[in-house]
PQR file with spaces between the fields and no chain letter, atoms N, CA, C, O and H, PARSE charges and radii, in Angstrom:
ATOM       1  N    UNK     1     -16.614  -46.707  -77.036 -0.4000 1.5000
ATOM       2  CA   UNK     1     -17.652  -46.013  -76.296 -0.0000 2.0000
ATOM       3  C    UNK     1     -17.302  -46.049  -74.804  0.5500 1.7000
ATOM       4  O    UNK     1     -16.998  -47.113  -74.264 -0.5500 1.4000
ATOM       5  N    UNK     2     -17.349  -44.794  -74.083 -0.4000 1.5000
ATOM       6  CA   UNK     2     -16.962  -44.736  -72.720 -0.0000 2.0000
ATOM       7  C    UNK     2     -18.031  -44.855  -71.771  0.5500 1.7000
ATOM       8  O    UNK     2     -19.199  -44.826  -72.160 -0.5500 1.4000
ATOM       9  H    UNK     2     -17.596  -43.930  -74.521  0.4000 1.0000
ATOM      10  N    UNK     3     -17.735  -44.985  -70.561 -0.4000 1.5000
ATOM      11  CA   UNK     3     -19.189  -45.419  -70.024 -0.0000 2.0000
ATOM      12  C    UNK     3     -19.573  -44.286  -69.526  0.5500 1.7000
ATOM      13  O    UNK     3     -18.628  -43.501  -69.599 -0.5500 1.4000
ATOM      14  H    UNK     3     -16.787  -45.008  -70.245  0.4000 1.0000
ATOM      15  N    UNK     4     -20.722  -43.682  -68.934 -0.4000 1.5000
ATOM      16  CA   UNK     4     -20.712  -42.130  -68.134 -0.0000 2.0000
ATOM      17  C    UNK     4     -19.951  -41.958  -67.097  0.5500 1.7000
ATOM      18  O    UNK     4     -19.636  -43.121  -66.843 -0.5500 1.4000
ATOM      19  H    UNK     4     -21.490  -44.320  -68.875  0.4000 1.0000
ATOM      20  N    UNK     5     -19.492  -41.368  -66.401 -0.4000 1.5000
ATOM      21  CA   UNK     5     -19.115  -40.987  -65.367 -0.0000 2.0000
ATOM      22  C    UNK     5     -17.314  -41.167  -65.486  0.5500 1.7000
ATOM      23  O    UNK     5     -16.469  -40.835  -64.655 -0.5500 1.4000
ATOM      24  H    UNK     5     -19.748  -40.424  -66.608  0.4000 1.0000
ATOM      25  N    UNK     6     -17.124  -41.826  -66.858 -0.4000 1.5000
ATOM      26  CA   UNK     6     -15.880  -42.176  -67.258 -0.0000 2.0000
ATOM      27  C    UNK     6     -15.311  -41.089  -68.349  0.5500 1.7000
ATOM      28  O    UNK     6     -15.992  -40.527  -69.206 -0.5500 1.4000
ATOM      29  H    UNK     6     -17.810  -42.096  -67.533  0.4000 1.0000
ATOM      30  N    UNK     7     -13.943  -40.926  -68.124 -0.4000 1.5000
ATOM      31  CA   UNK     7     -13.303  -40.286  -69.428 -0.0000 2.0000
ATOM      32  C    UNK     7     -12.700  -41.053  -70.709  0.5500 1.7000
ATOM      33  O    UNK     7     -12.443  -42.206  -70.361 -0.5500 1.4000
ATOM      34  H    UNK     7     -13.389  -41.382  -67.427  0.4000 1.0000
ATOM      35  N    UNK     8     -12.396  -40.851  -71.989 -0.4000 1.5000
ATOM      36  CA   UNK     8     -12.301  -41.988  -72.459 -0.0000 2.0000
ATOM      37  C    UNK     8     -11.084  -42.819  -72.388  0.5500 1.7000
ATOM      38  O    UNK     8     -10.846  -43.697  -73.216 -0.5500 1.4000
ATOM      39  H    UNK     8     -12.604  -39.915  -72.271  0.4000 1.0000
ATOM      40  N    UNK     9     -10.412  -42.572  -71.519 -0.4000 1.5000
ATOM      41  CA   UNK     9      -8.991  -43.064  -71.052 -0.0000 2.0000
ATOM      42  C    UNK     9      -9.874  -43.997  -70.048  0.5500 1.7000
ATOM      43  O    UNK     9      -9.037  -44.804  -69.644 -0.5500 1.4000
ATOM      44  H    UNK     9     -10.605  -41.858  -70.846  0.4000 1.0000
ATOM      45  N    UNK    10     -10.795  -44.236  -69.588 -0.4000 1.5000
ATOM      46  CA   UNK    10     -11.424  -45.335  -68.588 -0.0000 2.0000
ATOM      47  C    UNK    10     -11.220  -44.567  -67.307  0.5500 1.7000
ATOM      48  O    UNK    10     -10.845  -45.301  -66.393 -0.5500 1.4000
ATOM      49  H    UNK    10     -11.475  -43.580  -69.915  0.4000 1.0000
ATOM      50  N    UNK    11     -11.365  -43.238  -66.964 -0.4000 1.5000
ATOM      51  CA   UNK    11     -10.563  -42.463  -65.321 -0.0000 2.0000
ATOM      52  C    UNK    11     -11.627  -42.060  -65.129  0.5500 1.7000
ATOM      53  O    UNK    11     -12.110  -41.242  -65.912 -0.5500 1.4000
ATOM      54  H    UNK    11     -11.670  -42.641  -67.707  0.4000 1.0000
ATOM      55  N    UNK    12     -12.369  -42.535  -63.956 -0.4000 1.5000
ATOM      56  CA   UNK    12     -13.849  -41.633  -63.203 -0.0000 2.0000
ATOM      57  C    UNK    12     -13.487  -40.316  -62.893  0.5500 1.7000
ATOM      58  O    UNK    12     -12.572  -39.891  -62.188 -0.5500 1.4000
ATOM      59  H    UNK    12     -11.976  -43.199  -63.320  0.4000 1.0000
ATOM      60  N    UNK    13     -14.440  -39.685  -63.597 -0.4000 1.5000
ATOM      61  CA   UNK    13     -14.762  -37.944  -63.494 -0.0000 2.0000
ATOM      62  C    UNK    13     -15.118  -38.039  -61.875  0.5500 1.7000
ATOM      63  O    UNK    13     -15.809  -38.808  -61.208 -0.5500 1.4000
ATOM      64  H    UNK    13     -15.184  -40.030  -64.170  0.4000 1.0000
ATOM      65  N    UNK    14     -14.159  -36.671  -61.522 -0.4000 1.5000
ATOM      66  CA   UNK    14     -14.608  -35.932  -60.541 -0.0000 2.0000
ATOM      67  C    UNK    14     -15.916  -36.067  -59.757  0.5500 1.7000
ATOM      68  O    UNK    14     -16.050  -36.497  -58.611 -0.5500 1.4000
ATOM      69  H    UNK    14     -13.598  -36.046  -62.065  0.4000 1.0000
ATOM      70  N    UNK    15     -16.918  -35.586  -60.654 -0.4000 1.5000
ATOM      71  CA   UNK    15     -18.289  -36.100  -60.358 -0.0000 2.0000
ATOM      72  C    UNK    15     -18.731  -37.375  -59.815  0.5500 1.7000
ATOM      73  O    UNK    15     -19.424  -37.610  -58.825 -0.5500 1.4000
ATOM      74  H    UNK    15     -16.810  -35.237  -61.585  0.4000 1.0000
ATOM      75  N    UNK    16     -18.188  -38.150  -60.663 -0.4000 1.5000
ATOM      76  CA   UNK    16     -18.527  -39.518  -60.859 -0.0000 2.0000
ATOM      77  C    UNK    16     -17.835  -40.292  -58.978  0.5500 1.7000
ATOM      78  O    UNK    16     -18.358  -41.147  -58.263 -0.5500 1.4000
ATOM      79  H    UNK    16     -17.625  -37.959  -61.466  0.4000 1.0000
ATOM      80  N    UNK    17     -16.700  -39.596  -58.808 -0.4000 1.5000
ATOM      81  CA   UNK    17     -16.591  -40.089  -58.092 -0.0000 2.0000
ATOM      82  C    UNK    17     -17.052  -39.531  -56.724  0.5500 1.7000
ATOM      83  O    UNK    17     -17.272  -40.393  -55.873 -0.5500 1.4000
ATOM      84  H    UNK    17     -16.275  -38.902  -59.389  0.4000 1.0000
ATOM      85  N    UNK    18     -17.203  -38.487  -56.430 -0.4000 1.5000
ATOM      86  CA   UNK    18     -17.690  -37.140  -55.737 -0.0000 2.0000
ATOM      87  C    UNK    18     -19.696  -37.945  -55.582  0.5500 1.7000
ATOM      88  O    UNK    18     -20.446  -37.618  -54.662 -0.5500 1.4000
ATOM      89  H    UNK    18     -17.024  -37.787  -57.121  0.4000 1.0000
ATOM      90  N    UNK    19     -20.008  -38.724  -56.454 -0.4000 1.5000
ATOM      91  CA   UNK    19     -21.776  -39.292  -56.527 -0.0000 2.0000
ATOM      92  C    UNK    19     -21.407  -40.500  -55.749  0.5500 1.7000
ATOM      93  O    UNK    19     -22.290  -40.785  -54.939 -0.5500 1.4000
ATOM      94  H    UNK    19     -19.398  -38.990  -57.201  0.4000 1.0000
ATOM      95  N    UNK    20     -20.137  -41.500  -55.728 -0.4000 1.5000
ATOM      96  CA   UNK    20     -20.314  -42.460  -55.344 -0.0000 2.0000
ATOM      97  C    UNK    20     -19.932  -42.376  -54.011  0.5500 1.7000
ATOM      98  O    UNK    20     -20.579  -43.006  -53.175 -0.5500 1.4000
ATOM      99  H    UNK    20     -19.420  -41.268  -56.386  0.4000 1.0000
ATOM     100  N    UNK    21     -19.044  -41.739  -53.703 -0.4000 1.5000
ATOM     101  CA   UNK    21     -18.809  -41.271  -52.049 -0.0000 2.0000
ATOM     102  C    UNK    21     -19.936  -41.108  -51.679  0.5500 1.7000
ATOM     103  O    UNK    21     -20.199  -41.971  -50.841 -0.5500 1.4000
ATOM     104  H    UNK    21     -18.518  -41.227  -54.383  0.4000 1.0000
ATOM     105  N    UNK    22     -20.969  -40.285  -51.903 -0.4000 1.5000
ATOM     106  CA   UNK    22     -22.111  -39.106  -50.910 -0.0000 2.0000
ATOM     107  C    UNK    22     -23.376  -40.550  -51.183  0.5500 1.7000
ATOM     108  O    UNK    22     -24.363  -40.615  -50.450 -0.5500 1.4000
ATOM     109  H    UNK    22     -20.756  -39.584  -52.583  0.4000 1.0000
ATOM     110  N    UNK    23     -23.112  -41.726  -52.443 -0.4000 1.5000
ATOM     111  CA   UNK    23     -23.723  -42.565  -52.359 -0.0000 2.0000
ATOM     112  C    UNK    23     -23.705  -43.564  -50.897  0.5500 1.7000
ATOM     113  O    UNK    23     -24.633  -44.038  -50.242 -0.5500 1.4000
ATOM     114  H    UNK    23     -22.310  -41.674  -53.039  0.4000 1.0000
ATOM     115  N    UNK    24     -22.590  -43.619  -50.771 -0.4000 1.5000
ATOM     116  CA   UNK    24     -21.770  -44.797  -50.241 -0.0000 2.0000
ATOM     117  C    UNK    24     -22.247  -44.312  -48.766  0.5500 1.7000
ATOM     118  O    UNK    24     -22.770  -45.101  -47.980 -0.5500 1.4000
ATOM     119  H    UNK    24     -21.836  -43.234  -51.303  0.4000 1.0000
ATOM     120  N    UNK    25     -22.028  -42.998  -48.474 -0.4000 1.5000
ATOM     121  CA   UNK    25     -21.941  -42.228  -47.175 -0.0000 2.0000
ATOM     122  C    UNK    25     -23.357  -42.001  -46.553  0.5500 1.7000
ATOM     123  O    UNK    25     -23.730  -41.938  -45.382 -0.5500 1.4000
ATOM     124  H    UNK    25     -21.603  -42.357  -49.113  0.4000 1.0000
ATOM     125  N    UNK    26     -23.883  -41.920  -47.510 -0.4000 1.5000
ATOM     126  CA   UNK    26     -25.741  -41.886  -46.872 -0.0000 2.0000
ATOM     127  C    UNK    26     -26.370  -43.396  -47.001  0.5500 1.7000
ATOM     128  O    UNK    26     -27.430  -43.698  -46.454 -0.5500 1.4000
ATOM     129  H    UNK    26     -23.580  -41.971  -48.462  0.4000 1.0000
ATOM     130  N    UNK    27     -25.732  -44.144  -47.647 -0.4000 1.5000
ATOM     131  CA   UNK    27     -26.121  -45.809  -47.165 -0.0000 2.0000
ATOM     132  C    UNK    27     -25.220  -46.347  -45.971  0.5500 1.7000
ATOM     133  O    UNK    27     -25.737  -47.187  -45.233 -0.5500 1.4000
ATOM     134  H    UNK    27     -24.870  -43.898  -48.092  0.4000 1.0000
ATOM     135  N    UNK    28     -23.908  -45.934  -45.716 -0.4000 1.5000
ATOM     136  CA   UNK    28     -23.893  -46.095  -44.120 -0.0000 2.0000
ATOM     137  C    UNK    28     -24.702  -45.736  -43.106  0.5500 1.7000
ATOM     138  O    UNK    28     -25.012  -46.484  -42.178 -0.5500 1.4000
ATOM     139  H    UNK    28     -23.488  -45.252  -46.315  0.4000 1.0000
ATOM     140  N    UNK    29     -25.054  -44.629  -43.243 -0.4000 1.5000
ATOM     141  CA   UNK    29     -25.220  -43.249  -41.950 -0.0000 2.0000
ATOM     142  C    UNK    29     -26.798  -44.360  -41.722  0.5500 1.7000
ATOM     143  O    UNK    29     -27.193  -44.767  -40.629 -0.5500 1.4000
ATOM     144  H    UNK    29     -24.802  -44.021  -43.996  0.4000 1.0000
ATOM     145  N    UNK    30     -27.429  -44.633  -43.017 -0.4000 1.5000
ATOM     146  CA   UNK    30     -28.931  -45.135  -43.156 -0.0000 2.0000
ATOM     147  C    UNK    30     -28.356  -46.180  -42.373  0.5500 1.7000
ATOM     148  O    UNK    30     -28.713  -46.122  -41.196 -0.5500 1.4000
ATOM     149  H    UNK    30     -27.108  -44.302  -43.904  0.4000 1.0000
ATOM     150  N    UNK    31     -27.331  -47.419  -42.736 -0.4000 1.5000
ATOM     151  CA   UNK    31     -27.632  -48.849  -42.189 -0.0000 2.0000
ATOM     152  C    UNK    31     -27.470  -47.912  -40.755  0.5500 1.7000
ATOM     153  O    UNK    31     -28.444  -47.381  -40.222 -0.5500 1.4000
ATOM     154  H    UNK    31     -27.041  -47.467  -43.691  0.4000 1.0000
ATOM     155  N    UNK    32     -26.222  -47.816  -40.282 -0.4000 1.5000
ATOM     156  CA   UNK    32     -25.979  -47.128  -38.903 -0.0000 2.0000
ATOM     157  C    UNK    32     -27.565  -47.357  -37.782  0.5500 1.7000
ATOM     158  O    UNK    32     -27.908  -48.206  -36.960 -0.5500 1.4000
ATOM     159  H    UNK    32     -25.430  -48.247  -40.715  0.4000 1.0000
ATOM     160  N    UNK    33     -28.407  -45.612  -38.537 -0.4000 1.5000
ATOM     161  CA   UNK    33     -29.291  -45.579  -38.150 -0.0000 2.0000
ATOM     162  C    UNK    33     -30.437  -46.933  -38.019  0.5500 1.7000
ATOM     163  O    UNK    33     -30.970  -46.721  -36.930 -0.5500 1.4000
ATOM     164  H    UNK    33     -28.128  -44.922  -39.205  0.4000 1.0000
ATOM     165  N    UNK    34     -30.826  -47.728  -38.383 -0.4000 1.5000
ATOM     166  CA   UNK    34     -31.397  -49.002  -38.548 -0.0000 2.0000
ATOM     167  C    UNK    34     -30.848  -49.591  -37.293  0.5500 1.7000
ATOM     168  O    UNK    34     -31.432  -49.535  -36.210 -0.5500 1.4000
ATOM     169  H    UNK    34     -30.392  -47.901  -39.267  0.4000 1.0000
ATOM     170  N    UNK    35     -29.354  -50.327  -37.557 -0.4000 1.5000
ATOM     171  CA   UNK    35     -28.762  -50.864  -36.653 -0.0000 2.0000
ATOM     172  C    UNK    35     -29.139  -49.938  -35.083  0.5500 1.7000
ATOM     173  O    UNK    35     -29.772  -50.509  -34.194 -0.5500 1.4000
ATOM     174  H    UNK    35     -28.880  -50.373  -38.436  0.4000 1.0000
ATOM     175  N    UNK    36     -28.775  -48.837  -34.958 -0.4000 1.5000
ATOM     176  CA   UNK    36     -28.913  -47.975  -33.690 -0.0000 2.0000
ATOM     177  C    UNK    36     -30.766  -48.331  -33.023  0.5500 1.7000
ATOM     178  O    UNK    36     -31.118  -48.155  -31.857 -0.5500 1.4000
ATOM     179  H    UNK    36     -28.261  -48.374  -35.679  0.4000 1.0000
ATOM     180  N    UNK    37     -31.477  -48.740  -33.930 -0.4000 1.5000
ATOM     181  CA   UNK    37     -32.593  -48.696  -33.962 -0.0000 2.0000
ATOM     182  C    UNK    37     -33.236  -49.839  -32.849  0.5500 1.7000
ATOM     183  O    UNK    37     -33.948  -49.706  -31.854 -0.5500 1.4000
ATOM     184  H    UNK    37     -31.191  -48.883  -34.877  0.4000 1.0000
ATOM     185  N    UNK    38     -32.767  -50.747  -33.367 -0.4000 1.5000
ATOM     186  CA   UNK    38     -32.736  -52.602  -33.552 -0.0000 2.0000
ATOM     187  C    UNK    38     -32.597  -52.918  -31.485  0.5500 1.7000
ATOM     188  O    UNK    38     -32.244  -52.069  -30.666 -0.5500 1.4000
ATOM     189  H    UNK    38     -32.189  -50.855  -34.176  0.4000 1.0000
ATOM     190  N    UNK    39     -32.906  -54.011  -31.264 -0.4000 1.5000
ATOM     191  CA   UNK    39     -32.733  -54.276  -29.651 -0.0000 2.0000
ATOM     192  C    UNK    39     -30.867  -54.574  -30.268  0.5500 1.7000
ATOM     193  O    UNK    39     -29.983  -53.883  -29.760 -0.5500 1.4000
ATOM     194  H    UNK    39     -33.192  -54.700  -31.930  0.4000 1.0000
ATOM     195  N    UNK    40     -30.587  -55.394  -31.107 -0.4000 1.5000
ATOM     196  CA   UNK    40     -29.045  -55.580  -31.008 -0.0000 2.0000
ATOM     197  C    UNK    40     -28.564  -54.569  -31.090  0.5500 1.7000
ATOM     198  O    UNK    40     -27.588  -54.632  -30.342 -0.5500 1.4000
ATOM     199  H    UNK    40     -31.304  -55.955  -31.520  0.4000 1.0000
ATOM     200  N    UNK    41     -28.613  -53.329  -31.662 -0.4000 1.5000
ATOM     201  CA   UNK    41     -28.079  -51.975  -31.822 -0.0000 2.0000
ATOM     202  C    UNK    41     -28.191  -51.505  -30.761  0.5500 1.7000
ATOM     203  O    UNK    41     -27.242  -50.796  -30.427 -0.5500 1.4000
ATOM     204  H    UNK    41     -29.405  -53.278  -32.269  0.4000 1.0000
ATOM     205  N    UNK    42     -29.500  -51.670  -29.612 -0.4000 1.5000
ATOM     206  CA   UNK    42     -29.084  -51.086  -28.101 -0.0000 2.0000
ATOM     207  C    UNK    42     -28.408  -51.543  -27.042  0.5500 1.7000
ATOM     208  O    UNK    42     -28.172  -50.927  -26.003 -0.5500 1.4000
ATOM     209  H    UNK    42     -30.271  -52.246  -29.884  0.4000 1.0000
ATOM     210  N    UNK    43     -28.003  -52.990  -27.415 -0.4000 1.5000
ATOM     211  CA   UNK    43     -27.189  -54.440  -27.018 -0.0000 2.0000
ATOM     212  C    UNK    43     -25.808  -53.676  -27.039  0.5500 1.7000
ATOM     213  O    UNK    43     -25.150  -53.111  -26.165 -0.5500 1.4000
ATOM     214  H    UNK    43     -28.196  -53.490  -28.260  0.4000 1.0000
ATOM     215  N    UNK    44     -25.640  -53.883  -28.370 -0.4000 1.5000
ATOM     216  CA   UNK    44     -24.118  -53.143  -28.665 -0.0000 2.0000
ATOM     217  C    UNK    44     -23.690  -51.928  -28.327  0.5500 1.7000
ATOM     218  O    UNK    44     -22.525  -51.837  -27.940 -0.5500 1.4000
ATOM     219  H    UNK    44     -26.175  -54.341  -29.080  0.4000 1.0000
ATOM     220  N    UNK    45     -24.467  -50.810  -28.390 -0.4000 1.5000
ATOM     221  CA   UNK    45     -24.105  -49.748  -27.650 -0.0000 2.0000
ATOM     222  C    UNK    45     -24.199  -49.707  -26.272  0.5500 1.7000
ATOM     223  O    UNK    45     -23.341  -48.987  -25.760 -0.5500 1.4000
ATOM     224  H    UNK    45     -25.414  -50.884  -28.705  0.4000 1.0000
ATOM     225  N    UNK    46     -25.126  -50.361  -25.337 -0.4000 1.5000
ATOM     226  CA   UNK    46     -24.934  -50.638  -23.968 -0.0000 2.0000
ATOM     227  C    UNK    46     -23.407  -51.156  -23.598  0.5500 1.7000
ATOM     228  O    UNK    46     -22.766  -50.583  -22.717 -0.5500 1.4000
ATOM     229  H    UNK    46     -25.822  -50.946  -25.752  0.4000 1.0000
ATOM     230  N    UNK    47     -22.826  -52.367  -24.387 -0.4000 1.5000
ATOM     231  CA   UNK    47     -21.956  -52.839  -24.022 -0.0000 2.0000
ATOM     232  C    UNK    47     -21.074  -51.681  -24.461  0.5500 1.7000
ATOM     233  O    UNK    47     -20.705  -50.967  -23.529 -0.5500 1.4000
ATOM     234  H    UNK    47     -23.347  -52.833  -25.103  0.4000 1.0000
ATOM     235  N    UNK    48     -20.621  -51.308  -25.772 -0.4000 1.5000
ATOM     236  CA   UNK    48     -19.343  -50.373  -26.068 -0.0000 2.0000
ATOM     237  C    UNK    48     -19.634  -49.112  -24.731  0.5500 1.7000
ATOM     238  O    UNK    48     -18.573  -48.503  -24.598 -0.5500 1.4000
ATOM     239  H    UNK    48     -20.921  -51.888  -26.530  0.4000 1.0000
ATOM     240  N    UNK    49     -20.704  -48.563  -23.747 -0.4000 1.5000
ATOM     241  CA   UNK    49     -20.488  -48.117  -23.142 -0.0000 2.0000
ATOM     242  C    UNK    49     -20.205  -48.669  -21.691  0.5500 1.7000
ATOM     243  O    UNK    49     -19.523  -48.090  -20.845 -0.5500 1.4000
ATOM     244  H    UNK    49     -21.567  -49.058  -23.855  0.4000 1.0000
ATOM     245  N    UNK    50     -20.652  -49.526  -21.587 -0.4000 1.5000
ATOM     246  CA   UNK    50     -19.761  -50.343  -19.976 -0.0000 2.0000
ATOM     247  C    UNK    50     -17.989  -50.218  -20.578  0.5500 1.7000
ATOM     248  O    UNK    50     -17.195  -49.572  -19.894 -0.5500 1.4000
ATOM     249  H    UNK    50     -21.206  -49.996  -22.274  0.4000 1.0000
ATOM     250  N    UNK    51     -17.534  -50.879  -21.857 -0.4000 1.5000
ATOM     251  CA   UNK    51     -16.418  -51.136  -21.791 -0.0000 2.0000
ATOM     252  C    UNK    51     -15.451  -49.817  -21.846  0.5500 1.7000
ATOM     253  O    UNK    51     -14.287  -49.788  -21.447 -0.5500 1.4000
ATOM     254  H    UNK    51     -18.179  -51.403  -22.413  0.4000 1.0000
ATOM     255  N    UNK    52     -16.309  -48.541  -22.529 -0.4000 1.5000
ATOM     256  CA   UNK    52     -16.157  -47.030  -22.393 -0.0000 2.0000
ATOM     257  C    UNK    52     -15.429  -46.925  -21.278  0.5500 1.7000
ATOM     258  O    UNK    52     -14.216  -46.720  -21.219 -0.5500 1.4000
ATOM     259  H    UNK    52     -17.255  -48.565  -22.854  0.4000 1.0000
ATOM     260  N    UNK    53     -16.594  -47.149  -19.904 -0.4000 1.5000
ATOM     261  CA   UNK    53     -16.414  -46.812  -18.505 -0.0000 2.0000
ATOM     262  C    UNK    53     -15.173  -47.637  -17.945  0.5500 1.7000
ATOM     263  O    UNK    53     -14.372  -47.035  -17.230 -0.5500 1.4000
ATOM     264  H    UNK    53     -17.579  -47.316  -19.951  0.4000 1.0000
ATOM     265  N    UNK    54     -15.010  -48.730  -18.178 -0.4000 1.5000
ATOM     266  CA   UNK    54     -14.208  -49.440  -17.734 -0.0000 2.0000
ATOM     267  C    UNK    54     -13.047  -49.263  -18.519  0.5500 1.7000
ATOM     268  O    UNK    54     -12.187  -50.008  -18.049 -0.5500 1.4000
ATOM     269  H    UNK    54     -15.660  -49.218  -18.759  0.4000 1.0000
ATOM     270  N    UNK    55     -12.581  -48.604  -19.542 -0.4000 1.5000
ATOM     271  CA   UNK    55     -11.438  -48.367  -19.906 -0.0000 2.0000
ATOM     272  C    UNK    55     -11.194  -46.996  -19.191  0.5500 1.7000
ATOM     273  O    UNK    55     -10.009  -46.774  -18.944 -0.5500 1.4000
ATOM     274  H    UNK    55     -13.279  -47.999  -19.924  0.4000 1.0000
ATOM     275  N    UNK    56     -12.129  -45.994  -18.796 -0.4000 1.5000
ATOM     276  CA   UNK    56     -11.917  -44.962  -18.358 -0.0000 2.0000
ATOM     277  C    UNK    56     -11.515  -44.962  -17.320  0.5500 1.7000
ATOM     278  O    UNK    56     -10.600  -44.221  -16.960 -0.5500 1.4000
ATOM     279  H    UNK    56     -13.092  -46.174  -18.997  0.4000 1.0000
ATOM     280  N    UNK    57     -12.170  -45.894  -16.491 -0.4000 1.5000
ATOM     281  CA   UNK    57     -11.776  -46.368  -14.644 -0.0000 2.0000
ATOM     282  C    UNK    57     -10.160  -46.905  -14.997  0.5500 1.7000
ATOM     283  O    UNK    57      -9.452  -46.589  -14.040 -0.5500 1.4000
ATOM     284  H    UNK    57     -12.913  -46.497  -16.783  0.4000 1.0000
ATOM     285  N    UNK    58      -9.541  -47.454  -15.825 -0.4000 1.5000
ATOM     286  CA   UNK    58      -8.483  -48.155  -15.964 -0.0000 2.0000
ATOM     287  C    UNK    58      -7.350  -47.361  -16.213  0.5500 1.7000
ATOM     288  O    UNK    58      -6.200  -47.733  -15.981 -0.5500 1.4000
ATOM     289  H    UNK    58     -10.116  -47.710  -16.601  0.4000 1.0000
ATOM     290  N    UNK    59      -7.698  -46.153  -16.732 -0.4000 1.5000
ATOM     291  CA   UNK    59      -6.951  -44.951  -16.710 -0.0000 2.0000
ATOM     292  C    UNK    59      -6.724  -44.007  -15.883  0.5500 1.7000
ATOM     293  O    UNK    59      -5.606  -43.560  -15.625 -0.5500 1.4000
ATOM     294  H    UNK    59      -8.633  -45.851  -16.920  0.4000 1.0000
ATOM     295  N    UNK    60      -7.783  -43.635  -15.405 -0.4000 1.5000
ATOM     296  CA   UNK    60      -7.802  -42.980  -13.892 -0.0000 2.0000
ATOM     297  C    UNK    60      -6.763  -43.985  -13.262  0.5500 1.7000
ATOM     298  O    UNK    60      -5.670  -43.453  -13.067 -0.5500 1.4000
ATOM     299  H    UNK    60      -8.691  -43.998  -15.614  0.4000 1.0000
ATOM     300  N    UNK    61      -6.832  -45.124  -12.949 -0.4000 1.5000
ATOM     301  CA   UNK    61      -6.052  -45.855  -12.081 -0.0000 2.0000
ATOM     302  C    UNK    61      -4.855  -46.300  -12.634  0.5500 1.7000
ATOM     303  O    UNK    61      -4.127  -47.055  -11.989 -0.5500 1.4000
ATOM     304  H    UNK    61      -7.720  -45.556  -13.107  0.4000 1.0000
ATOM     305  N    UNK    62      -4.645  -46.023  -13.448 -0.4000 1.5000
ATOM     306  CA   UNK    62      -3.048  -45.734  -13.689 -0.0000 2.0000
ATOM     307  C    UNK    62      -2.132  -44.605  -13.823  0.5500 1.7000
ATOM     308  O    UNK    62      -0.906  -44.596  -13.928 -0.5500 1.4000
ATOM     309  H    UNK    62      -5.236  -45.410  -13.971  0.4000 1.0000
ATOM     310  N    UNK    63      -3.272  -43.332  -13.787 -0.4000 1.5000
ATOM     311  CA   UNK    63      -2.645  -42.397  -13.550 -0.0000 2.0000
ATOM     312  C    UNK    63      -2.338  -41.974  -12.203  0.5500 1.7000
ATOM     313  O    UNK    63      -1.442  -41.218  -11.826 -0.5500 1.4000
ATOM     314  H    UNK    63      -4.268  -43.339  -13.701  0.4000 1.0000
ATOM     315  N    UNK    64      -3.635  -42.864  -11.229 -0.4000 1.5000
ATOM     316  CA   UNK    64      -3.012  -42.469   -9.691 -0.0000 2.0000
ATOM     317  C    UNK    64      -1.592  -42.892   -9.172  0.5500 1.7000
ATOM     318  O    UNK    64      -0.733  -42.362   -8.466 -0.5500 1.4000
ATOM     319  H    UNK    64      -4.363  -43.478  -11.535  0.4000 1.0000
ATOM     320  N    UNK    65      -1.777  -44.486  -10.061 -0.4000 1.5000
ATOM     321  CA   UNK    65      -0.601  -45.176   -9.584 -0.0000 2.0000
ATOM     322  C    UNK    65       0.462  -44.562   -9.993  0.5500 1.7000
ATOM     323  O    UNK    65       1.432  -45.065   -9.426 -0.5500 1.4000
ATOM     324  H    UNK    65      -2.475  -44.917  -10.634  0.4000 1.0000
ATOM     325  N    UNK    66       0.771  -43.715  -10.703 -0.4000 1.5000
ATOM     326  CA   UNK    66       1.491  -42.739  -11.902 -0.0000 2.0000
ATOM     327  C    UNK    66       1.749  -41.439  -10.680  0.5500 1.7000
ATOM     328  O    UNK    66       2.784  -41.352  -10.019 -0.5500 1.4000
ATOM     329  H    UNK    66      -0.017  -43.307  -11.163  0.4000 1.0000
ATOM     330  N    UNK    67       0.901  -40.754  -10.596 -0.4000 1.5000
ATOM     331  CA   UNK    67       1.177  -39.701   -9.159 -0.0000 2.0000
ATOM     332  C    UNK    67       1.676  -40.122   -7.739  0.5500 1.7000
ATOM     333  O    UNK    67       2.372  -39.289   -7.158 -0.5500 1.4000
ATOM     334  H    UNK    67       0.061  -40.824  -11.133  0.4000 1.0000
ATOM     335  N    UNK    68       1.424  -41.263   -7.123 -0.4000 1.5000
ATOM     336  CA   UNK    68       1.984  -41.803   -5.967 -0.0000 2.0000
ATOM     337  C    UNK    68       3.643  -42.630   -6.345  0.5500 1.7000
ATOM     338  O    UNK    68       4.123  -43.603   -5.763 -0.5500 1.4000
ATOM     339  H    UNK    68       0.859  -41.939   -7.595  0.4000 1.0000
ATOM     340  N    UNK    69       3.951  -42.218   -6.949 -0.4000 1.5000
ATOM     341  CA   UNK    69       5.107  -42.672   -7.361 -0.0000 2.0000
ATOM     342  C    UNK    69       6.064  -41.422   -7.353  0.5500 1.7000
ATOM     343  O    UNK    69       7.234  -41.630   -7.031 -0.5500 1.4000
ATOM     344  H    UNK    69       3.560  -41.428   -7.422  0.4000 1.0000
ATOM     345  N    UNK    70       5.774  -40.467   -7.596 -0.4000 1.5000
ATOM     346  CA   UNK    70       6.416  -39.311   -7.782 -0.0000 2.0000
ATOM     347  C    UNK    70       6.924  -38.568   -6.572  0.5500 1.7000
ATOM     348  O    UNK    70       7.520  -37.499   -6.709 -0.5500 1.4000
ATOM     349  H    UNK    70       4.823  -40.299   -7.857  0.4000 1.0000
């Protein structure tokens, strides 16, 4: 006896696997959203955007140093 979503060789159908992706993918997007929600979720995105800026400033300034060289 095969299980559903199985063929009887034991190989997840198309479907089967096509349900567990769009499963998998809307229980991220959900935790995501939660987390984004949360004071630590505005913690963490505050910081990933200082360190944003400061990788961006770090580039600018190596590209000047990059043009005064030339």
């Amino acid at each position: 006896m095969t299980e559903p979503g199985y063929t009887e060789d034991g190989v997840p159908t198309f479907e089967h696997v096509r349900e567990t992706i769009e499963r998998r993918s809307a229980a991220a997007a959900g935790y995501e959203e939660l987390v984004a929600d949360s004071a630590e979720g505005r913690a963490r995105a505050e910081q990933e955007a200082d360190h944003e800026a400061a990788a961006h400033d770090k580039l600018e300034e190596i590209r000047r140093s990059l043009h005064r060289d030339d």
